[in-house]
N, C-alpha and C positions, 0 to 999 in steps of 0.2 A: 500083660497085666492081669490077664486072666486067674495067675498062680499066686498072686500077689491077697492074703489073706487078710482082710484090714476089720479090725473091730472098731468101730464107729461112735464117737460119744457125742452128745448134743441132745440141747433140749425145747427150745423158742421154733417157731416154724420158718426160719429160716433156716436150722440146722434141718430141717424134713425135707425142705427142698433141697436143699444138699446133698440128702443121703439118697433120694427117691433117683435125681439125676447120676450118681454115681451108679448104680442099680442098675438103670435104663439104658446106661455107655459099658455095661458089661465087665463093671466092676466086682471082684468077688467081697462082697462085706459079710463076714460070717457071721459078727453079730452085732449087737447095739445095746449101747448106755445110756439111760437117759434119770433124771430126775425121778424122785415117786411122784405117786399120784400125789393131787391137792385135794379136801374136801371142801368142795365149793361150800359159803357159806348163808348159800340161799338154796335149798331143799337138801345139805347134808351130802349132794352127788357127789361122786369119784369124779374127776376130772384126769382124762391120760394127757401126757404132754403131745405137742406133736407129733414130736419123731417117734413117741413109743406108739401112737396110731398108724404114722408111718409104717414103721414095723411091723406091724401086725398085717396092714395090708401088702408088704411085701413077704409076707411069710419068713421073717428073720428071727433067729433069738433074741428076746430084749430083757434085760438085766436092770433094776431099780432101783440100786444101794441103799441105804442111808448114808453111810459113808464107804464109800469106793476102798478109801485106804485101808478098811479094815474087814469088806467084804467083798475081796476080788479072787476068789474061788476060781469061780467059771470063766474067769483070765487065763489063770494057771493052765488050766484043763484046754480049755479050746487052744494055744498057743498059737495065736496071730502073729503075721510076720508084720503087721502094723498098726499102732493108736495112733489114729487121727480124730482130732478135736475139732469142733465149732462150735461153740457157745453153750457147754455143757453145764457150767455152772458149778463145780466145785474144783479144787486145786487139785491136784495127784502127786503121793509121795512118790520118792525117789523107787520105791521098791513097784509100785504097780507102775510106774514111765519105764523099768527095765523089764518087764515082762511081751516084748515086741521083740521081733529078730532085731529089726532096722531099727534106727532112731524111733521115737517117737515125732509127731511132727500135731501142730495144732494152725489152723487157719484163723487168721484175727483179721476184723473188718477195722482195721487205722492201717497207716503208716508207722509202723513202729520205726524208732521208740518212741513217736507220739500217741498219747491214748492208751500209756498201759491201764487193763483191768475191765469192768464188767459193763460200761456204757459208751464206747468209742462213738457209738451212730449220735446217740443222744447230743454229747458233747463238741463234736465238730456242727453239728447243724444249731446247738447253744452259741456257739461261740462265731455262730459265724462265717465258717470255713467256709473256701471257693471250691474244696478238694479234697478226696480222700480219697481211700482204696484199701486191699486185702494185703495182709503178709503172711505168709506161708514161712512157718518157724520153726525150728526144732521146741518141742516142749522139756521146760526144766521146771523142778521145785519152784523158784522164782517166780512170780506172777508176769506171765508174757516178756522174759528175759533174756529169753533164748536167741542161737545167732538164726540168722536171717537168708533162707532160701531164696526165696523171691517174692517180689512186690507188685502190684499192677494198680496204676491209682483211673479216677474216674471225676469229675467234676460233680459239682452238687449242684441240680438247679435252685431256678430262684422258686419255684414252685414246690421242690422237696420239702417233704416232711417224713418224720421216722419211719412210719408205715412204707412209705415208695423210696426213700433211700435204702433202708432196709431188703428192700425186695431186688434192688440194682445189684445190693453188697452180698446179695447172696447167690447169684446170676453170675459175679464176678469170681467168687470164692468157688462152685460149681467147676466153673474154667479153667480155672489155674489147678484146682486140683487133677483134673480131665490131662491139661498138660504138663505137668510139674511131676504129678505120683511117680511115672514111669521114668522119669529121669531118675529120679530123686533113687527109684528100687536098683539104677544099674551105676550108683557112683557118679552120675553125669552135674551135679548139679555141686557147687559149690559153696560154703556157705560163709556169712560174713558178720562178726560181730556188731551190735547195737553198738549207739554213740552215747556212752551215760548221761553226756553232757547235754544231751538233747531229750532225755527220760520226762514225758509228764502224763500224770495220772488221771482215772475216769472212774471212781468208787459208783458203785451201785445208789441210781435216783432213789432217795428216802421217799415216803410217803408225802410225808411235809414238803418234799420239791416240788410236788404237783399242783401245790400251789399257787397261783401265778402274781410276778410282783408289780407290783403298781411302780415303783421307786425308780423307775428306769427309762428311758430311752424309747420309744417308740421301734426301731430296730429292733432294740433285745428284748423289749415285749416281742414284738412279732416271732423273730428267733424261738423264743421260750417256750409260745405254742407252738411250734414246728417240731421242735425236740421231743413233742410230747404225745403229738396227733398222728394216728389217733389211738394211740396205744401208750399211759394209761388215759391220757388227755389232759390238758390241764384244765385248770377251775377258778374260777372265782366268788364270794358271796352275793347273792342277790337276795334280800331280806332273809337273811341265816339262812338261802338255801343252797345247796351249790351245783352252780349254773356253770356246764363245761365251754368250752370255746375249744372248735376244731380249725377253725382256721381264721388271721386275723388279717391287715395289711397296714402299713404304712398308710395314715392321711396328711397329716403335717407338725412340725415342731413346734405349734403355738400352742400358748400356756394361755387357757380362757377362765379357767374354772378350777373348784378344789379336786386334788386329785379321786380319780377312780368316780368321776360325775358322768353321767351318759348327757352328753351336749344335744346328744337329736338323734330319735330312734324316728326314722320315715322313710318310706320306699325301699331302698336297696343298702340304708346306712342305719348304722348302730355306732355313733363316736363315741368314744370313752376319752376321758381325760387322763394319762400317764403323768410323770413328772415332769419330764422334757418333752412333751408334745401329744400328739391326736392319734390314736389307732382309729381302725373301724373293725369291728367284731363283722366276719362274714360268716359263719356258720357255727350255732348255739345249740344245747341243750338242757334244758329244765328236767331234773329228777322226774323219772317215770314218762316222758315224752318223748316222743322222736328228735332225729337231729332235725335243725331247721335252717335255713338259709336265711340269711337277714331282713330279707324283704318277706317271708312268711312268719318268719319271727314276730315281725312288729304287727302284721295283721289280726294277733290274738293275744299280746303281751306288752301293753304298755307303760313301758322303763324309760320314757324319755323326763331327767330330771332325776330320775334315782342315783344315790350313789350306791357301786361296789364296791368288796374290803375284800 
């Protein structure tokens, strides 16, 4: 695999762990795509993505489009014998997917065809999932369309949240690509088309999803901070301020009070009133404060009797 020329796109740090392990297994990655910088908008700083710090600490070429489709020069020129993907963040025309000897190939953290598009992790751990895992795909125009190399799934615990599911699915993608690439480079690997009929989608969490809903379930509260923790986190209003919640649990299905009332902030508990039943907030943050754990939460903040919106 040594001979095996692969230009690398991805942007989130899980595609960096990605690329760092491929690197380290004596992968040739000639060079790397990632997103441009952000200007952060707290002191104006450049901000690199991961993988393009990555990069730089592997001493690789790294490339920053604005759009790929229309600035892929140094495609042409360098001539990889393969685009592999992981969570790069823009789509690729048909003209830059053909600039590879081999297929093009992208690694997606679902089961396809479930979870096509930009939040698979988010959405199985929304929704609920016992399971998920990697698919290793041919990349096409289509969003996540492509037929189907190989799959490897993983259980999601009851303790997951985005951050350490995240961190599993990119340990597992690592893997498969460690043992898949080399097949895939000598023919050995065969491939198999998606079920359309079983096709559903995962669009990019808006802004306004991080917002957390009172309107539900104690479950899909809990769920909704899972999906979100701790990256962006989700939130809630405490006297118009917002107060994030990184981790919540299950307390019971009884309706005491108007929703979104904190029933009793003492010791090691923060209840809040959802629609169909009791959370307990375990670990909070107040703008400009540290995270805090419930029971030191209540020792300098008290919300027992407030409602949140």
């Amino acid at each position: 695999m040594n001979d095996l020329r692969i230009a690398f796109l991805g942007t989130p740090e899980i595609s960096a762990h990605v690329l760092k392990g491929l690197v380290e297994n004596g992968m040739d990655v000639c060079l790397v795509v990632t997103k441009e910088d952000k200007i952060r908008s707290r002191g104006n700083k450049v901000e690199e993505s991961p993988v393009a710090k990555m990069a730089r600490e592997l001493d690789i070429p790294c490339f920053k489009p604005h759009r790929i489709n229309k600035e892929h020069d140094f495609l042409i020129e360098t001539k990889p014998d393969l685009l592999l993907t992981f969570a790069y963040g823009q789509i690729l025309s048909e003209e830059v997917l053909s600039l590879g000897r081999l297929k093009p190939l992208n690694l997606h953290a679902s089961l396809l065809p479930k979870y096509r598009g930009a939040a698979p992790i988010q959405y199985a751990l929304r929704n609920g999932d016992k399971t998920t895992g990697v698919t290793l795909m041919e990349m096409v125009k289509e969003m996540d369309a492509g037929d189907i190399y190989a799959q490897e799934e993983i259980d999601i615990l009851p303790e997951d949240n985005y951050t350490s599911l995240a961190r599993r699915l990119s340990d597992l993608a690592l893997s498969m690509a460690l043992k898949y690439l080399p097949l895939f480079a000598k023919g050995e690997l065969m491939p198999r088309k998606q079920d359309e009929k079983l096709v559903t989608f995962c669009p990019t969490i808006k802004k306004e999803e991080e917002k957390l809903l009172l309107d539900q379930s104690p479950k899909s509260f809990v769920n909704q901070v899972r999906s979100l923790s701790e990256e962006p986190c989700g939130h809630l209003l405490l006297d118009s301020e917002m107060l994030k919640i990184y981790r919540a649990s299950v307390h019971s299905e009884e309706v005491l009070a108007p929703v979104g009332t904190i029933l009793k902030a003492r010791k090691k508990e923060i209840l809040l009133q959802v629609s169909q039943g009791i959370v307990n907030l375990e670990e909070l943050q107040r703008p400009g404060k540290k995270r805090l754990s419930a029971s030191d939460f209540n020792n300098g903040n008290p919300i027992e009797g407030k409602v949140l919106e």
